[in-house]
Short mmCIF file of the C-alpha atoms (twelve columns), coordinates in Angstrom:
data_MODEL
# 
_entry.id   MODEL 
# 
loop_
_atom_site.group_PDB 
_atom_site.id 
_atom_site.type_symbol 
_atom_site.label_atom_id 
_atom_site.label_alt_id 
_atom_site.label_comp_id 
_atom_site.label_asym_id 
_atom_site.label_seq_id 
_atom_site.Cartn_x 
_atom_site.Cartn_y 
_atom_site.Cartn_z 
_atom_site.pdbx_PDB_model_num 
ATOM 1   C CA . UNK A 1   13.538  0.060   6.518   1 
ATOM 2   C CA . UNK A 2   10.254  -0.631  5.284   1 
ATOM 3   C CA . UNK A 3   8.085   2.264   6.925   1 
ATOM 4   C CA . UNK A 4   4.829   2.135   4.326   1 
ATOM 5   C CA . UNK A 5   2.997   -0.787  2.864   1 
ATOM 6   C CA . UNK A 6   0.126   0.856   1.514   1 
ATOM 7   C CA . UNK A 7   -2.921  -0.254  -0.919  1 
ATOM 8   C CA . UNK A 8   -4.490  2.667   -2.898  1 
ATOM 9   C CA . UNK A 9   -6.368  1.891   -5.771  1 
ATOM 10  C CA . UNK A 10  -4.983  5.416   -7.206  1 
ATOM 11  C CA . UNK A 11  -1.501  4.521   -5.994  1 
ATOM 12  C CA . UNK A 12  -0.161  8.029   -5.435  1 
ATOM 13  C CA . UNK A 13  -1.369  11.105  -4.842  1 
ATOM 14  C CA . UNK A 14  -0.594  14.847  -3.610  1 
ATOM 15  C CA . UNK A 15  -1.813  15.234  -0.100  1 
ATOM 16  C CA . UNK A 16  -1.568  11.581  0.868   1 
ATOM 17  C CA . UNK A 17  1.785   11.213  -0.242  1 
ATOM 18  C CA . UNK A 18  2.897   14.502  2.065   1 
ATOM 19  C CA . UNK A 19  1.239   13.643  4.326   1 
ATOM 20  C CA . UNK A 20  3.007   9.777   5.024   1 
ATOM 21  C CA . UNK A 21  6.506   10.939  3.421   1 
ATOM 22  C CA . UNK A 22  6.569   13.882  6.123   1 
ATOM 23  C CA . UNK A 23  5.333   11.911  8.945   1 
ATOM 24  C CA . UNK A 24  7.564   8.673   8.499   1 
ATOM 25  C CA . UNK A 25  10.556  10.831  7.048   1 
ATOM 26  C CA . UNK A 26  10.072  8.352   3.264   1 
ATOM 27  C CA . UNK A 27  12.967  8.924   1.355   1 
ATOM 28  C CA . UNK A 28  11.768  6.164   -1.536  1 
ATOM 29  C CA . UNK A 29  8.394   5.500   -2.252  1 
ATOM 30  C CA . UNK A 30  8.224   1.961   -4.622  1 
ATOM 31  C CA . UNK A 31  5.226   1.726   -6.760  1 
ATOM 32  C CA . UNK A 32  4.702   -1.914  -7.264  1 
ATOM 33  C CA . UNK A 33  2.068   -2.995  -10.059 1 
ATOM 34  C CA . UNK A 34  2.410   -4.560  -13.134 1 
ATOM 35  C CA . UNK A 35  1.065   -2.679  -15.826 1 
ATOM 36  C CA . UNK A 36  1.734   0.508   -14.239 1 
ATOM 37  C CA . UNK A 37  5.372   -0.333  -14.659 1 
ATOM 38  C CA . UNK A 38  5.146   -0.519  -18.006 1 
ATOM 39  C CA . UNK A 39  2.742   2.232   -18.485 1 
ATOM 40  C CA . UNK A 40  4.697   5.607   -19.571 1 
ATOM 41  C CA . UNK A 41  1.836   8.032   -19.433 1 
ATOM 42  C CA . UNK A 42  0.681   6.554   -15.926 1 
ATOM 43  C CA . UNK A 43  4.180   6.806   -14.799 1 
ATOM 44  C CA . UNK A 44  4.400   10.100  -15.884 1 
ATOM 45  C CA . UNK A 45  1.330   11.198  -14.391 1 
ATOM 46  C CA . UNK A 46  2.526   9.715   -10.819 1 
ATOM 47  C CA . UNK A 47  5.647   11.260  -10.882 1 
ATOM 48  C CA . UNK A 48  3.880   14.563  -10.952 1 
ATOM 49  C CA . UNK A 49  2.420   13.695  -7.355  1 
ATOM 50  C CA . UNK A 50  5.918   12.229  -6.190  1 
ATOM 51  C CA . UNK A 51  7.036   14.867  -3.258  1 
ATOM 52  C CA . UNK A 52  10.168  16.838  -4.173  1 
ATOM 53  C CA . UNK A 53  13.698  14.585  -2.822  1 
ATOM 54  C CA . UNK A 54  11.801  11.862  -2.766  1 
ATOM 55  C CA . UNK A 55  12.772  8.692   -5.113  1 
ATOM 56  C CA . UNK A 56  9.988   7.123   -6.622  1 
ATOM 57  C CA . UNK A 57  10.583  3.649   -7.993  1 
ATOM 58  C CA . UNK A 58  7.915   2.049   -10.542 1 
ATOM 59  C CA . UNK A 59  8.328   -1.633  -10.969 1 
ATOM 60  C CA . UNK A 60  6.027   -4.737  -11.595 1 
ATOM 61  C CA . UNK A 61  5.047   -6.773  -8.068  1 
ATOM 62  C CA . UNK A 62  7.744   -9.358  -8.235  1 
ATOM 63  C CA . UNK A 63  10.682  -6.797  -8.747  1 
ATOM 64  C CA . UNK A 64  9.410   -4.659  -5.772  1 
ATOM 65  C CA . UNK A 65  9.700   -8.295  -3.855  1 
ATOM 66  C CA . UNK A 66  13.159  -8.328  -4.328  1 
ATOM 67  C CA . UNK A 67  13.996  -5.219  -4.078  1 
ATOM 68  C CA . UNK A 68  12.017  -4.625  -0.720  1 
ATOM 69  C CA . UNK A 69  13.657  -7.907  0.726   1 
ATOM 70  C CA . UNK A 70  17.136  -5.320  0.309   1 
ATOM 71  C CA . UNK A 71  15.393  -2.914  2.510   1 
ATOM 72  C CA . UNK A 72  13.859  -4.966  5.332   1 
ATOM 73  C CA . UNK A 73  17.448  -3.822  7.356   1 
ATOM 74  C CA . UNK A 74  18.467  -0.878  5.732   1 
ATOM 75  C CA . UNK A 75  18.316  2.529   7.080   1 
ATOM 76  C CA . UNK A 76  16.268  4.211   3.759   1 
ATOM 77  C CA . UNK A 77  13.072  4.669   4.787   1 
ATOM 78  C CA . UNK A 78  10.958  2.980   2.064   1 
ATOM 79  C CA . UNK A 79  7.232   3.401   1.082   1 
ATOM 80  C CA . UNK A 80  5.875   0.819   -0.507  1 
ATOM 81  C CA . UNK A 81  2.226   0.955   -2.651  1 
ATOM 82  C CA . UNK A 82  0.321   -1.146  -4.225  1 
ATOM 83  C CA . UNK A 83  -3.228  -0.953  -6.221  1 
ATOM 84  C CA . UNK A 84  -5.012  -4.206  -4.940  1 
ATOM 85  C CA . UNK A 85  -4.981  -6.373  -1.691  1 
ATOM 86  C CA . UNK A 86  -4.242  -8.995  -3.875  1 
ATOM 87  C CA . UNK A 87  -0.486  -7.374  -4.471  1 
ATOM 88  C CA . UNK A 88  -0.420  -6.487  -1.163  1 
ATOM 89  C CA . UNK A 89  -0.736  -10.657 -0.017  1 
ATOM 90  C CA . UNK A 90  1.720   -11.033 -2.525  1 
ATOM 91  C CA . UNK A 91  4.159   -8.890  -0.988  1 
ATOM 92  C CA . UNK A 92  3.409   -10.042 2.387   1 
ATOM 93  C CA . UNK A 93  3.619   -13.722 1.516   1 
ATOM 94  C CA . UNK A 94  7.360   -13.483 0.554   1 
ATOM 95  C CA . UNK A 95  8.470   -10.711 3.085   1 
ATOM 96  C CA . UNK A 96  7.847   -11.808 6.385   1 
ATOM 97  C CA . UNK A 97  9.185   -9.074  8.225   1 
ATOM 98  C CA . UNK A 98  5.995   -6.397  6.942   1 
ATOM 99  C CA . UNK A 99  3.643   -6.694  10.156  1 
ATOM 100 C CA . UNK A 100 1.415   -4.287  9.149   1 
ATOM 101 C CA . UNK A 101 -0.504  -3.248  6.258   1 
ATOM 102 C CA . UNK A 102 -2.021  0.177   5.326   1 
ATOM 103 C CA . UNK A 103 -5.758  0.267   3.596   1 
ATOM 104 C CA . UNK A 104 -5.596  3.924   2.518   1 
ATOM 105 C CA . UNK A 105 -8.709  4.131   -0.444  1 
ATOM 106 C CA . UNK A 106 -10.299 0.994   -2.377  1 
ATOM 107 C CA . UNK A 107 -12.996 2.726   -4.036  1 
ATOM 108 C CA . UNK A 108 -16.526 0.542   -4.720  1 
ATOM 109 C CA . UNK A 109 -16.848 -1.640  -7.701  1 
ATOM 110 C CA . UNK A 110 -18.578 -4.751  -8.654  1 
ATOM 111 C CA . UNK A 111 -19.548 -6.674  -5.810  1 
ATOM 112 C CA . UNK A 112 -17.871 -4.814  -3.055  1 
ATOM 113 C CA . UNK A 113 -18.990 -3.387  0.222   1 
ATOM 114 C CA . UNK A 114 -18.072 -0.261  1.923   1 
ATOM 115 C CA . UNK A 115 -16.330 -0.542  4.826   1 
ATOM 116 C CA . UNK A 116 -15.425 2.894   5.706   1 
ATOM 117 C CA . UNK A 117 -15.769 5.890   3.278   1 
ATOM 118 C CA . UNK A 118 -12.501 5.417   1.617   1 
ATOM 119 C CA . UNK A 119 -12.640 1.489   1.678   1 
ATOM 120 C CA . UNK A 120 -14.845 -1.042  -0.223  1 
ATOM 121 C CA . UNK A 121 -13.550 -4.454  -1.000  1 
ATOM 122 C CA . UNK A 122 -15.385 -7.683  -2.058  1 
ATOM 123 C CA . UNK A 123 -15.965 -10.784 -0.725  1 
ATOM 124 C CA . UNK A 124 -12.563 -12.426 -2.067  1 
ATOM 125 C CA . UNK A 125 -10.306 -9.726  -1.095  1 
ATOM 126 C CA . UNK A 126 -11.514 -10.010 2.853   1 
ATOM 127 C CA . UNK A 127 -10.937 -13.879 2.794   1 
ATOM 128 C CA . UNK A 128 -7.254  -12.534 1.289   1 
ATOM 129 C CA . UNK A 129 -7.322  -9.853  4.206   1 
ATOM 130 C CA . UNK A 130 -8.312  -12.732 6.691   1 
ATOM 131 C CA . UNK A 131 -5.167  -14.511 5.047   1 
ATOM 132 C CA . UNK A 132 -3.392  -11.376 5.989   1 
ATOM 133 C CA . UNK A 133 -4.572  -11.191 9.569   1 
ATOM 134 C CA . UNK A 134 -3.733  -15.231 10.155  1 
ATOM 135 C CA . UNK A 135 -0.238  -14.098 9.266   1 
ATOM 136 C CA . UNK A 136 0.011   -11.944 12.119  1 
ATOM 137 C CA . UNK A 137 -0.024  -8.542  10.242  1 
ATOM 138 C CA . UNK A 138 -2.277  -5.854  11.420  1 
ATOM 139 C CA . UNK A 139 -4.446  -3.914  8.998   1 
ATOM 140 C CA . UNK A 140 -5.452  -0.780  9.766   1 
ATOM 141 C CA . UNK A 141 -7.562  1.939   7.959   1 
ATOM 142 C CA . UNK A 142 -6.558  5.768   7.041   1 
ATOM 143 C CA . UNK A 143 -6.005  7.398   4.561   1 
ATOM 144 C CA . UNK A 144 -3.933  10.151  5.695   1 
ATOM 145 C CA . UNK A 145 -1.100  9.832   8.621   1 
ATOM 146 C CA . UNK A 146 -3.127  12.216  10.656  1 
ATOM 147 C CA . UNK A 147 -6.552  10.316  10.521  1 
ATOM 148 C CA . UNK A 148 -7.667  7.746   13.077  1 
ATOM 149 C CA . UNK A 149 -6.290  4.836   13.000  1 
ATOM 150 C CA . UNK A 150 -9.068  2.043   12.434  1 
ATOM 151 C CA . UNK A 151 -8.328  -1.589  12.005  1 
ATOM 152 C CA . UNK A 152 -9.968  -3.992  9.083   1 
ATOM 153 C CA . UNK A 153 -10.405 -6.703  12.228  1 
ATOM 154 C CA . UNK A 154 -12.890 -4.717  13.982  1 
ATOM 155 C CA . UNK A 155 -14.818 -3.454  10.494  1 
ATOM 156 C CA . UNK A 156 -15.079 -7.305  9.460   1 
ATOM 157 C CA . UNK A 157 -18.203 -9.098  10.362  1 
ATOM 158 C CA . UNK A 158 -17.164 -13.058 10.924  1 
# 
């Protein structure tokens, strides 16, 4: 089952990884961004954050498509995690069955504004989070499972 679908602009690390893996019992976490996937050092340098028994899949955006679609039913508990809202659309657009989606940190760059203290995204990437919202997906805000649970709807100024 897909428990997770997460965008971090660091993808993984140690005390947000614990924290969801523990919480929502993740025995997979898929890492889905391609040039991570074919990034050894990267790779190498997640893996190190990667809690112990857990699987940790790296694979380009279109791969983890598929092979979330396998895992929509299946009783593996799968984290999915992705760099960029853009990916994120991606993966919602073909897997219909995701109805929620986790900001967990965007940090600022060009052009963006901060939304909360872990979240800053530009002007294109909330008309792709209103795209997200007109699909019926929730997004909500936090970056660890313990936090507050905020949701992008209410931070959004029409």
């Amino acid at each position: 089952m897909i428990k997770l679908l997460r965008v971090d602009d660091k993808l993984l690390h140690g005390q947000v990884a614990f924290s969801w893996v523990r919480n929502l019992k993740i025995h997979t976490i898929i890492i889905a961004d391609d040039k991570v996937a074919y990034d050894e050092f990267s790779k190498m340098t997640l893996g190190l954050s990667k809690p112990t028994g857990v699987n940790l899949i790296i694979i380009e955006v279109d791969e983890a498509i598929e092979l979330l679609k396998t895992h929509v039913n299946s009783k593996m508990n799968v984290m999915a995690i992705v760099g960029s809202i853009d990916n994120a659309y991606r993966i919602i657009d073909k897997i219909p069955e995701i109805k929620s989606l986790n900001l967990g940190g965007l940090r600022e760059n060009y052009n963006s504004t901060s939304f909360t203290q872990n979240i800053a995204i530009n002007e294109k990437e909330v008309k792709l989070c209103k795209k997200i919202l007109d699909k019926c997906v929730e997004i909500e805000v936090r970056l660890t499972y313990d936090d507050k649970k905020l949701f992008l709807r209410d931070l959004i100024k029409e």
